[in-house]
N, C-alpha and C positions, 0 to 999 in steps of 0.2 A: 823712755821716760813718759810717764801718763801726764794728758793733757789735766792743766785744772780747769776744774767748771768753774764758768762764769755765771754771774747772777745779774737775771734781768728783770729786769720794772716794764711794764706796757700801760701806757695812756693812751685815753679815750681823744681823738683828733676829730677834727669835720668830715676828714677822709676816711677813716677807720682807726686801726691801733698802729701804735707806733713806741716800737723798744728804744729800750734804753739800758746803760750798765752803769756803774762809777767808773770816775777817773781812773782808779789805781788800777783795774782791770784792762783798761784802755793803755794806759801808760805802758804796765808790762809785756804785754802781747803786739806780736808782728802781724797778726791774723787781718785777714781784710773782713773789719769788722761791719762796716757800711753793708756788703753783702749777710753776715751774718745775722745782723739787726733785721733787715729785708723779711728773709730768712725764718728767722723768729716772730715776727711780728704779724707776717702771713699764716703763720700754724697756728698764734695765738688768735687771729681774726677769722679763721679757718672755723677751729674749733669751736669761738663761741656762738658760732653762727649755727652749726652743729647742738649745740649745749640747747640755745634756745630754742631751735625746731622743739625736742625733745620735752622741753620744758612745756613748750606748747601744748604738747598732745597729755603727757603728763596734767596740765591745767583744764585740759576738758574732760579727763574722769572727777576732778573733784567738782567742776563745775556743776555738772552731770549728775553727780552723786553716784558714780560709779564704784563699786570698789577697785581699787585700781592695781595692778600687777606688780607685783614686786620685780618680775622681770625689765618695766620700764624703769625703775630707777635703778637696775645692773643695768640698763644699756646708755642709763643720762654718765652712769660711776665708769661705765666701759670707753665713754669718748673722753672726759680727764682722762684717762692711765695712757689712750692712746698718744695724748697731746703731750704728758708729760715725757713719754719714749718716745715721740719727735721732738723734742727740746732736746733728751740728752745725745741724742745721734748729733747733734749740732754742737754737743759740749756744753750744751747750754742746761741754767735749770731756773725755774720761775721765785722770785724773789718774793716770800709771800704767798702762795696761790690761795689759801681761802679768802685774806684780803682782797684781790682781783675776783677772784668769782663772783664775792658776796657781794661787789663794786658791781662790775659789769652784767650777772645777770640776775642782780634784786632777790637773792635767796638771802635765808637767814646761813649763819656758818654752822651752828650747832645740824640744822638740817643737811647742809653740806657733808660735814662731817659724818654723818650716817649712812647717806649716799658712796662715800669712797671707802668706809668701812665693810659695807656691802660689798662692795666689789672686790676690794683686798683679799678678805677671805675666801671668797665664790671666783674659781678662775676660768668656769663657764658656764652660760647662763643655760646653757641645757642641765644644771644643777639643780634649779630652781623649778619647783613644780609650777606647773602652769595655773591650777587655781590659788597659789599660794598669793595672797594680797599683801602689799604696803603696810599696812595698817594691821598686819601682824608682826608685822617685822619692826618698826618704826621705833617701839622701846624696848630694850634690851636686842638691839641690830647687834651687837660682834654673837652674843650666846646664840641667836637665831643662826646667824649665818655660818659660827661654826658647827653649829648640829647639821647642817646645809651638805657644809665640805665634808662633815665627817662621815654622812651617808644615813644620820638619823634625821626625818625628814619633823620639823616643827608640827603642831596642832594651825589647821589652817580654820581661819576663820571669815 
């Protein structure tokens, strides 16, 4: 019989993030959950520490006035998808995750949203041409990204 997933909440501590489930999750399960919180809350502290490297460098093309690569925001949408398949290896799955990102690293969601749309479709960034910018992609992300997968390459600007 397949385990059910649990659903976890992560808040912001002095010391870093620290999970959390509900009762009833708790209640029904024999699992040592104490480890598993650990666990989870390390891959979620893990990751946004990862997020916001990314974020970073992402922030000095636009500071810069660069145009900036769409390959950086497959590789911000490529560390979520990583995080979330370390969540499910633990059985675990995030309660919310645009809530928590758009919390923890000060993006808008709607932007979020186009970030992991990106990536969804695109399942390796050797897909993406190198001069292909952000800012081609940014409206209308699923039609871009699947002419991407499907081998017809966008008008790059």
């Amino acid at each position: 019989m397949k385990e059910e997933i649990v659903f976890v909440s992560f808040d912001k501590t002095a010391e870093g993030y620290i999970a959390s489930i509900n009762l009833k999750d708790f209640l029904l399960k024999n699992d040592d959950f104490d480890s598993l919180l650990k666990k989870a809350s390390s891959a979620y502290e893990d990751s946004i520490l990862n997020m916001k490297t990314k974020l970073t460098e992402i922030e000095y093309f636009r500071h810069n006035r660069i145009k900036l690569p769409a390959r950086k925001i497959w590789e911000l949408g490529d560390i979520i998808f990583k995080f979330i398949d370390d969540l499910k290896k633990l059985e675990v799955e995030i309660d919310g995750i645009y809530n928590h990102l758009e919390r923890d690293l000060g993006v808008k969601r709607k932007w979020l949203e186009k970030v992991i749309i990106l990536r969804r479709y695109i399942p390796k960034i050797e897909m993406i041409p190198v001069d292909l910018n952000w800012g081609s992609c940014e409206k209308g992300t699923r039609r871009i990204a699947e002419q991407i997968s499907g081998g017809t390459i966008p008008h790059r600007a």
